[in-house]
C-alpha positions in Angstrom: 0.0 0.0 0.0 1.4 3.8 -0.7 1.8 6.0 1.9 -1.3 8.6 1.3 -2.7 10.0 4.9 -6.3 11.0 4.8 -6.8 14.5 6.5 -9.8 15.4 8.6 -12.6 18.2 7.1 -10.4 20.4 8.7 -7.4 19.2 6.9 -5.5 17.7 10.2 -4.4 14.3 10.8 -3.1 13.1 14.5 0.4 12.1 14.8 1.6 10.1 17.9 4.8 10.3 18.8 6.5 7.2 20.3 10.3 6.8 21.6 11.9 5.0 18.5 14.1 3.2 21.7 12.4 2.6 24.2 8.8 3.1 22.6 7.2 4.9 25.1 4.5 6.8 23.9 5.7 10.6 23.8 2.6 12.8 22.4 0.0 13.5 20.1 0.3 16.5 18.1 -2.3 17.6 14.9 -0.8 18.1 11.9 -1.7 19.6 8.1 -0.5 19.3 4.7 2.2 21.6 5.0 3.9 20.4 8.3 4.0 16.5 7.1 5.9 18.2 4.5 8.3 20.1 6.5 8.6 17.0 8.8 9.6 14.9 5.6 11.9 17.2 4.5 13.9 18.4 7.8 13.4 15.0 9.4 12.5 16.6 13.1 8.6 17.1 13.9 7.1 20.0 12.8 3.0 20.4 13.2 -0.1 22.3 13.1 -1.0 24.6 16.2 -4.7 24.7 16.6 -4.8 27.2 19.2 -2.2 29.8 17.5 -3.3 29.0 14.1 0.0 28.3 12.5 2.8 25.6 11.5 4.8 24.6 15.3 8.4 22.7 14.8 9.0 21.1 18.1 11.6 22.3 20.0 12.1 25.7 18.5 11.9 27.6 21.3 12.8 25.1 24.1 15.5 23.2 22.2 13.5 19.8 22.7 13.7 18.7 19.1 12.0 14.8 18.2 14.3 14.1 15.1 12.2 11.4 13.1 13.2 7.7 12.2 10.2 6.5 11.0 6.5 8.0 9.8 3.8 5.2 9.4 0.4 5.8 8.9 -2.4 3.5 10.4 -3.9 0.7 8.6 -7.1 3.3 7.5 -4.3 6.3 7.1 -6.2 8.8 9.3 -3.4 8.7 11.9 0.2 9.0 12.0 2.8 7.0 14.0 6.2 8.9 14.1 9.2 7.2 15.7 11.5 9.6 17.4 14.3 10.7 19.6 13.6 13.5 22.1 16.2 16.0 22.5 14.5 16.6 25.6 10.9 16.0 27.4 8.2 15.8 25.0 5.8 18.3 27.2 5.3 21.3 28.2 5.1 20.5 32.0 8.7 19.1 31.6 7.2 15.5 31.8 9.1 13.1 29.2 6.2 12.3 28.6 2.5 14.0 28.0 1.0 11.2 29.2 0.7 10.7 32.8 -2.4 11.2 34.2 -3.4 7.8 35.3 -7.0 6.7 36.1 -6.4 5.2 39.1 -10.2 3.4 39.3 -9.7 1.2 35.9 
């Protein structure tokens, strides 16, 4: 099968963001046409800020670059699976990780 993601109506597909080591699961990030592009061509994640309304490459400002190895799409190519090393943590909080809010009643 060729590699052809299928954006949303609003022209975004989700892109996880795994460590290509130790594959813990880093983010989720949106991204558009334009910022798959970029990521294919500079080989570190770039995406799509919904809230600011414009093209975000990760780690710009805070030096916490994700340099891809690998961007698979899902079997139904409406989501992205990017492989990556972390220059640093992937959130904001200074987590490695965004996800760590456990429910604890599961």
């Amino acid at each position: 099968m060729t590699f052809a993601p299928k954006f949303n109506a609003d022209g975004l597909i989700p892109a996880i963001l795994q460590d290509a080591e130790t594959k813990q699961v880093l983010m989720m990030a949106w991204m558009n046409a334009e910022s798959l592009k970029l990521t294919q061509e500079r080989g570190e994640a770039v995406f799509w800020s919904r809230s600011r309304q414009e093209i975000w490459h990760k780690g710009a400002t805070s030096g916490n670059v994700m340099t891809v190895h690998s961007l698979t799409a899902d079997c139904d190519q409406d989501t992205l699976l990017l492989q990556v090393t972390a220059a640093g943590p992937a959130c904001h909080t200074g987590a490695v990780s965004c996800f760590f809010n456990t429910d604890t009643d599961v």
